[in-house]
C-alpha positions as CSV (number, residue, x, y, z in Angstrom):
1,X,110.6,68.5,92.0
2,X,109.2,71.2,90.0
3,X,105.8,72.1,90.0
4,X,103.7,74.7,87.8
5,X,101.0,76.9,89.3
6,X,99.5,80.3,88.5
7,X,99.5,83.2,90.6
8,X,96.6,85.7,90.0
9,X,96.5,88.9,91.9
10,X,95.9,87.0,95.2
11,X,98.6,84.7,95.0
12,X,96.3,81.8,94.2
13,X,97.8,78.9,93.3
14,X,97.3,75.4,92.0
15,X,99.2,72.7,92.6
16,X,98.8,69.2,90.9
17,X,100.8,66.8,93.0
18,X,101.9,64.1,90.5
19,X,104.8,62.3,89.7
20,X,105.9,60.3,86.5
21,X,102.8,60.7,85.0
22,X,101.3,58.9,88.4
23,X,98.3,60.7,90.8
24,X,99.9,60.5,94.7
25,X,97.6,60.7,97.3
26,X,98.2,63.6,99.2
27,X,96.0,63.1,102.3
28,X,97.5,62.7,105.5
29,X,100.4,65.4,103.9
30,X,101.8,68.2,106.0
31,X,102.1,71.4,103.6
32,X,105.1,73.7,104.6
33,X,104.8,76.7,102.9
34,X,108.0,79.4,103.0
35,X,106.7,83.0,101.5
36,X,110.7,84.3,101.7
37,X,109.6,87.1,99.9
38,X,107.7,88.5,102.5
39,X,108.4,90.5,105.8
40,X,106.8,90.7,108.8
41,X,106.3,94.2,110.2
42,X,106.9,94.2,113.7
43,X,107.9,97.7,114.5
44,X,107.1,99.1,118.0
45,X,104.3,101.4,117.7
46,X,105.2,105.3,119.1
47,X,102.6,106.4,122.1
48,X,101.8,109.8,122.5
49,X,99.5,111.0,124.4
50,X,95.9,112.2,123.9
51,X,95.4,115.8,123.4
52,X,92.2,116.9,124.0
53,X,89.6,117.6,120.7
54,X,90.2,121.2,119.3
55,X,90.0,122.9,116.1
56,X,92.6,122.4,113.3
57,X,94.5,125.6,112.5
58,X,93.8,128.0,109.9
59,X,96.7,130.0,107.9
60,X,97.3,131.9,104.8
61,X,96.3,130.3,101.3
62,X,98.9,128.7,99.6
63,X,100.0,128.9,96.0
64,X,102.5,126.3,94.5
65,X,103.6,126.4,90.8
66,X,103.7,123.3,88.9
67,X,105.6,122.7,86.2
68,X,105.2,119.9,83.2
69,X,106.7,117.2,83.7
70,X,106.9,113.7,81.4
71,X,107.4,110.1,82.8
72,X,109.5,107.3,81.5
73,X,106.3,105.0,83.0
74,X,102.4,105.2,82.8
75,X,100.4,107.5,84.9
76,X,97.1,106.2,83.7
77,X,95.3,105.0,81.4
78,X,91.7,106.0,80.2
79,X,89.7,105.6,77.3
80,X,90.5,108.3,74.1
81,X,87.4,110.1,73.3
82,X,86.7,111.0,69.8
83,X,84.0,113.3,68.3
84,X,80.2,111.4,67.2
85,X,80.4,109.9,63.6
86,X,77.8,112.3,62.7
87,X,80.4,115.3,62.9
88,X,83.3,113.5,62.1
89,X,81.4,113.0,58.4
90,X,80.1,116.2,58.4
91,X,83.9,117.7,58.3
92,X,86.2,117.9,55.4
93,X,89.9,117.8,55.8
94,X,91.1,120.4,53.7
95,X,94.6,118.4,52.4
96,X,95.9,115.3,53.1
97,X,99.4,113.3,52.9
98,X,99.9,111.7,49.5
99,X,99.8,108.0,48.7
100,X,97.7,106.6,51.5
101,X,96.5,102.6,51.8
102,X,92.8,102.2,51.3
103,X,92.1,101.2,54.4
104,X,92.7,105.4,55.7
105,X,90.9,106.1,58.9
106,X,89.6,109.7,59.3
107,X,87.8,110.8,62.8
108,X,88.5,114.0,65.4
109,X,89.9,113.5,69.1
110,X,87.4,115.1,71.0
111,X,89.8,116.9,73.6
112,X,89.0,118.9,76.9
113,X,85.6,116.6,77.7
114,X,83.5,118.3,74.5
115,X,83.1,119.2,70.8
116,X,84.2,122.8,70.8
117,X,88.1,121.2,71.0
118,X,88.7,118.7,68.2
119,X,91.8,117.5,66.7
120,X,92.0,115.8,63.1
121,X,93.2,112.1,62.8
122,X,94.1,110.5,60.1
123,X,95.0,107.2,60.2
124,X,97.0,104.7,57.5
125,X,96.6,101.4,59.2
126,X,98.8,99.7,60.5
127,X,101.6,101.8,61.1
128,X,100.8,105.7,60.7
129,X,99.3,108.3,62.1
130,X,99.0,112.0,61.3
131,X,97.4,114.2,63.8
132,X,96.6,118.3,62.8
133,X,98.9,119.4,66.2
134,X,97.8,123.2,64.3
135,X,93.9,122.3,63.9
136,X,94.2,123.9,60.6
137,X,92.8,120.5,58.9
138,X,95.7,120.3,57.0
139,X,97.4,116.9,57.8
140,X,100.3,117.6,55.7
141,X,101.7,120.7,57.7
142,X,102.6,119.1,61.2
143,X,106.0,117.8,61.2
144,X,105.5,116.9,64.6
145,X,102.5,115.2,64.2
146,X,103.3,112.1,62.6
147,X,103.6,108.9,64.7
148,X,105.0,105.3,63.7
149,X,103.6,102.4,65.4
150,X,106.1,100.9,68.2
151,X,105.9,98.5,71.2
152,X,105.3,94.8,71.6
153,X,103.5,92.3,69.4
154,X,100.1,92.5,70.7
155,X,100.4,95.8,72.5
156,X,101.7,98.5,70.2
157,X,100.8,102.3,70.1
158,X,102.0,105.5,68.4
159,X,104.2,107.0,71.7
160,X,105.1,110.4,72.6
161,X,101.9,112.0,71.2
162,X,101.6,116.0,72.9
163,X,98.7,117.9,72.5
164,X,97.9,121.5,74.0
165,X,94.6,121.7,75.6
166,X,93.2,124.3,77.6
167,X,96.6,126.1,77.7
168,X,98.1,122.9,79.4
169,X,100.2,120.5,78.1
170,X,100.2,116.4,78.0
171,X,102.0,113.8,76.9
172,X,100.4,110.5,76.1
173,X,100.9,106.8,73.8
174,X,97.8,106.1,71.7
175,X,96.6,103.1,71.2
176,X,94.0,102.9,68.2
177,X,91.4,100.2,67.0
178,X,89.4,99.8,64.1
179,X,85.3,100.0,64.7
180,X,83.9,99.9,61.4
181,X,83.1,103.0,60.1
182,X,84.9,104.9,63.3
183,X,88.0,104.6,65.3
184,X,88.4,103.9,68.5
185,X,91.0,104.1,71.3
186,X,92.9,104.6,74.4
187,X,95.5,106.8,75.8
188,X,98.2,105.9,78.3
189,X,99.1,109.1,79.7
190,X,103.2,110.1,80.6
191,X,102.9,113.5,82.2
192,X,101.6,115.3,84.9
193,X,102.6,118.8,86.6
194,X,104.7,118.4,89.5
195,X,106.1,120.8,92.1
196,X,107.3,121.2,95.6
197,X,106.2,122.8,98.5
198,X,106.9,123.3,102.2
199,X,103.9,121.7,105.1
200,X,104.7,121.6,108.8
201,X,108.5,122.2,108.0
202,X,108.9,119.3,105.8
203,X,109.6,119.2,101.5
204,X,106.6,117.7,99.8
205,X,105.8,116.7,96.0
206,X,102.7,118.0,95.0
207,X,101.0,116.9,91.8
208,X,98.1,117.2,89.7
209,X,97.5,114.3,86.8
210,X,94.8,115.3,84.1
211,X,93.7,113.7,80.9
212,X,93.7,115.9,78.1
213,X,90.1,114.0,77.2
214,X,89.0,115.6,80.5
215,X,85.8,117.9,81.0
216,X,86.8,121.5,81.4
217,X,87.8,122.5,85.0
218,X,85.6,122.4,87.6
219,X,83.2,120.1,86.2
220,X,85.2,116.3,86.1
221,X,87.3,114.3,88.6
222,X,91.1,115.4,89.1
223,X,94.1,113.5,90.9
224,X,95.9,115.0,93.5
225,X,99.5,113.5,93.8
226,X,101.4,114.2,97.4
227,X,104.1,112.6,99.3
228,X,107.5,113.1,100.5
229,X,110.0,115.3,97.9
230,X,112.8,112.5,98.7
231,X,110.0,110.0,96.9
232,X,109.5,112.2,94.0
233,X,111.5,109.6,91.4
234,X,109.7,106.7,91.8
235,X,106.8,105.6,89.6
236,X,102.9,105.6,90.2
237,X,100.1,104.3,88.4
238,X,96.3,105.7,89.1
239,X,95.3,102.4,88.2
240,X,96.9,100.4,90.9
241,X,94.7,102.4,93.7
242,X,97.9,103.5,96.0
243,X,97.5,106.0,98.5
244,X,100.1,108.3,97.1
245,X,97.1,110.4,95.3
246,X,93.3,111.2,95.1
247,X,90.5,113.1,93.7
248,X,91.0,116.8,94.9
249,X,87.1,117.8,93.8
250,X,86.6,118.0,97.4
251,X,88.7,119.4,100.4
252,X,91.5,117.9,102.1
253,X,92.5,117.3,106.0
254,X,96.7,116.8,105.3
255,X,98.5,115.8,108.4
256,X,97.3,118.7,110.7
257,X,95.6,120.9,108.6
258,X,92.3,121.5,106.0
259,X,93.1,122.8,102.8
260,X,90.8,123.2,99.6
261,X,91.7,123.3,96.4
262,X,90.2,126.6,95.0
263,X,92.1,126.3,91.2
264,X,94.1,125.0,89.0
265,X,95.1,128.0,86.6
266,X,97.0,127.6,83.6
267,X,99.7,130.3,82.9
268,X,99.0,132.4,79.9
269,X,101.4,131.5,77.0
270,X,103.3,129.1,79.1
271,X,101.4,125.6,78.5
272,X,104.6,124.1,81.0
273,X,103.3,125.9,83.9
274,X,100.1,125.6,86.1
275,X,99.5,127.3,89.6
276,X,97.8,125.4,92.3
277,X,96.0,127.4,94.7
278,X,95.0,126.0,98.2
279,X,93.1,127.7,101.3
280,X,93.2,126.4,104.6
281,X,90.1,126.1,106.5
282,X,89.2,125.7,110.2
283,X,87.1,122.4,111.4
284,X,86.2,120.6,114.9
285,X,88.7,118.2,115.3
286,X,88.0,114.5,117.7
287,X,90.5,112.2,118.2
288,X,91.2,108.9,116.1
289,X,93.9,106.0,118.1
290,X,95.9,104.5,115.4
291,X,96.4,100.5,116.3
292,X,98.8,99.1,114.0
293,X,102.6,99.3,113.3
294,X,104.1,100.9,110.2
295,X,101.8,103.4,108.5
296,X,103.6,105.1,105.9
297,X,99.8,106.7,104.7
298,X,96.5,106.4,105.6
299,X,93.8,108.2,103.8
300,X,90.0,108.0,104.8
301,X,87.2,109.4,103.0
302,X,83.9,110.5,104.5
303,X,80.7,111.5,102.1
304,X,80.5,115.8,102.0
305,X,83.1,115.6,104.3
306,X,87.4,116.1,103.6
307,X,89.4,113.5,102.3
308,X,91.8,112.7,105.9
309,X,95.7,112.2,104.6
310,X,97.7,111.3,107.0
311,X,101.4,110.2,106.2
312,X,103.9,108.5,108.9
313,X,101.3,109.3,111.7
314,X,101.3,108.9,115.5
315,X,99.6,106.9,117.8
316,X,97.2,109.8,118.7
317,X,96.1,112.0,116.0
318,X,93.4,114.3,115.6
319,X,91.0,114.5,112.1
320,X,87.9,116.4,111.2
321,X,84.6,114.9,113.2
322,X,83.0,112.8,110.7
323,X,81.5,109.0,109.8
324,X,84.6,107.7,107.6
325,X,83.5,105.0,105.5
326,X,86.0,104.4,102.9
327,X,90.2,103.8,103.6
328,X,93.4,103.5,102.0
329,X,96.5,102.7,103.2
330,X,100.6,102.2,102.8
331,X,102.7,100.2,105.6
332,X,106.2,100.4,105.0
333,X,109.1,99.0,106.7
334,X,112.7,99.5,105.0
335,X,112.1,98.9,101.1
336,X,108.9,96.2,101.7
337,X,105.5,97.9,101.2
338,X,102.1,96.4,101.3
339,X,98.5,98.6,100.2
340,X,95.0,97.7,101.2
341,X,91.7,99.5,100.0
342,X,88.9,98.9,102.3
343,X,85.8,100.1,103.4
344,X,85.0,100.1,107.6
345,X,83.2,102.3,108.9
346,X,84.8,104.7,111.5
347,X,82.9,107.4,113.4
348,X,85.2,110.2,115.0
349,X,83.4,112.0,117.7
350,X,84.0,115.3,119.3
351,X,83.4,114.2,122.9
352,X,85.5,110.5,122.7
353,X,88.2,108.5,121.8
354,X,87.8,106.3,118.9
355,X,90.3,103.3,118.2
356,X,91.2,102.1,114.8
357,X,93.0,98.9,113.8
358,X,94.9,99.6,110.6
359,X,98.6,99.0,110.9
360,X,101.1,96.3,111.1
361,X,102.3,93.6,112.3
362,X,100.7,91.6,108.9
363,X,100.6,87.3,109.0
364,X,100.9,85.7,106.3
365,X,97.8,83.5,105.7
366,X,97.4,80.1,103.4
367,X,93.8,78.2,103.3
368,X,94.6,74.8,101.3
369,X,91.5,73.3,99.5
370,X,91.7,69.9,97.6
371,X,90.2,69.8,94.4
372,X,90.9,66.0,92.4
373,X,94.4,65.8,92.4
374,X,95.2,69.4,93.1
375,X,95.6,71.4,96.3
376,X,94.8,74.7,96.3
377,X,96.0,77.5,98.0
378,X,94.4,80.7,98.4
379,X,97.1,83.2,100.3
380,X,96.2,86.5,101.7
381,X,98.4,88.9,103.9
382,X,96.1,90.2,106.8
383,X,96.1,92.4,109.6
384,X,94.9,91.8,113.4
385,X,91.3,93.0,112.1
386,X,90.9,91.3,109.3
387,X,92.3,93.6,106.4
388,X,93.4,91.9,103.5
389,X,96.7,93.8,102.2
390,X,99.1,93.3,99.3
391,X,102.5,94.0,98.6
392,X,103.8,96.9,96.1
393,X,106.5,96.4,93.6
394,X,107.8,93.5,92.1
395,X,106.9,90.4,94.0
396,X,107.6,87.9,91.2
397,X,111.1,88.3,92.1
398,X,111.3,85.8,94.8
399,X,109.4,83.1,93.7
400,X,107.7,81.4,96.7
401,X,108.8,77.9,97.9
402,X,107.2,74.7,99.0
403,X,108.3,71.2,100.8
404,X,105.6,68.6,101.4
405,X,106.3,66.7,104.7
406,X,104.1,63.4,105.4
407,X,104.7,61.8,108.9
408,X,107.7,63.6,109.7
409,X,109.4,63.0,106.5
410,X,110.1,65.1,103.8
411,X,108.7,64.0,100.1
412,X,109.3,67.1,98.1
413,X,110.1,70.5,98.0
414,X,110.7,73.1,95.1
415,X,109.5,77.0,93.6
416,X,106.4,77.8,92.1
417,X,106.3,79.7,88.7
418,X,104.6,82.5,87.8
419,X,102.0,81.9,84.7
């Protein structure tokens, strides 16, 4: 029996249960549901015991160099700026390529967050595009800077566009449309600077994603990309809200320690290289009890206060006092991974211990609802408290699989199929 349903991000599903073309009545029916591609985390939890409320430790600033690197995936995507129409018509370009269609686009990317940056565009729709890599206004001295529309029907963009901005480098595909008398846009962006350093005697990555349409530094939001060197290969997404990264415009309490970002400095002449500087700073500490199994990050944000990371931690573990109201976290168990984004609010004292139901082990949960002729199920994967997680990667792998059972006997069974 094969059935059609549609998953949506919460593996809701419909399922019409009919048969030649004939409604059955499926009161009185015992729905067996078997989710095979999901694992139930069940790890032991480690108990430590509590230390008692202290200061975290303070050491020499830090400096790690970062060096460009591009991505065979999407680090994010954002919306491509491009200068106001008023000074886009206001600006001559000063040569152009020869034999252009009619329907020739001509506008400025507006790079680095403001006008004193801009970039020439020309585009001959559908197919071409010639950027001024030089900013000379001559479109017909960049080798480098003509594109040819690629990708998917429906989805193409001119790849492998670099720009230099601000003495840094980036690497992005741009997608453009037409708006009339303008252009508009976006840009999925395929670098960021990466590098390595060393934090309580174990190899981290360390990264820092920027748009080139950013504002200048120090005034606009960054990313902040850390986790384990050995995990360094495998793909992230700023769009898909994983705890692998955040916003590094305020400091940040990293396993045992407080460190804030105090620049990100390009090298002169050497657009592949930025250096990170960190300083650690001392703060009261209380203590936080970690209920769950299988944290592989938690991050908690508190307003004016630093953002807590926190990767494979203990039972026990001690963060900055302060009202946490916002969380992120990763449970992992071999290759399975399941995120959640919350928001509970979590006060950690100086004076008490505060408990904190986050981790593992997750149930799998299915509400069915009858609507006509259809059942629907609404699944979520929760923790003890409530927390509604979902799992990383490719789940459409393992389709999930059904059997219908009415008074003891089996009527059906089959797959659904993702649509």
């Amino acid at each position: 029996m094969k059935q059609k349903c549609s998953l949506k991000r919460q593996a809701e599903c419909g399922l019409l249960a009919q048969r030649a073309g004939r409604s059955r009545d499926v009161s009185g029916c015992v729905l067996a549901i078997s989710l095979l591609f999901l694992g139930a985390f069940s790890l032991d939890l480690t108990t430590l015991s509590a230390s008692e409320p202290g200061v975290s430790p303070v050491d020499q600033s830090l400096s790690v160099d970062l060096y460009y690197q591009e991505a065979a995936f999407e680090v994010s995507n954002a919306k491509a700026t491009f200068a106001p129409q008023a000074i886009a018509e206001a600006i001559s370009f000063k040569k152009e390529p020869p034999a252009l269609g009619g329907q020739a686009r001509r506008q400025f990317l507006q790079l680095g967050g403001n006008t004193n940056d801009l970039m020439a565009l020309l585009w001959d729709p559908p197919s071409t595009l010639y950027l001024d890599l030089n900013r000379n206004l001559d479109l017909t001295d960049d080798a480098a800077g003509v594109f040819k529309l690629k990708g998917v029907q429906g989805n193409p963009a001119f790849p492998h566009v670099q720009v230099e901005v601000g003495g840094a480098r980036y690497c992005f595909d741009l997608k453009l449309f037409d708006r009339g008398r303008g252009v508009g846009g976006t840009a999925s962006l395929r670098s960021f600077y990466q590098g390595r350093v060393e934090l309580g005697g174990k190899p981290w990555q360390v990264g820092v994603i920027r748009s080139p349409f950013d504002a200048p530094e120090g005034t606009g939001p960054r990313d902040l990309l850390v986790r384990p060197w050995e995990e360094r290969a495998q793909p992230f997404n700023l769009s898909k809200r994983l705890p692998e990264y955040w916003k590094f415009d305020r400091d940040t309490f990293f396993q045992d320690g407080s460190y804030q970002v105090t620049g990100v400095v390009a090298s002169p002449g050497s657009p592949d290289k930025l250096r990170l500087a960190l300083t650690r700073r001392a703060l009261a500490l209380g203590r936080l009890r970690l209920e769950g199994a299988n944290i592989h990050r938690l991050v908690m944000e508190a307003p004016g206060k630093p953002t807590v990371v926190l990767d494979d931690p203990p039972a026990m573990v001690q963060v900055p006092i302060a009202n946490y109201i916002h969380q992120k976290v990763s449970l992992k168990r071999g290759v399975t991974e399941a995120t959640a984004d919350f928001a509970r609010p979590v006060e950690v004292k100086g004076n008490s211990e505060v408990v904190f139901r986050v981790g593992g082990p997750l149930t799998n949960s299915v509400s069915v609802e009858r609507r006509g002729n259809f059942l629907v199920l609404n699944y979520k994967l929760l923790v003890v408290g409530g927390i509604p997680y979902q799992l990383s990667g490719d789940t459409r792998s393992v389709a999930p699989q059904f059997a219908i059972h009415q008074n003891g006997r089996r009527l059906a069974t089959g797959k659904f199929e993702f649509g």
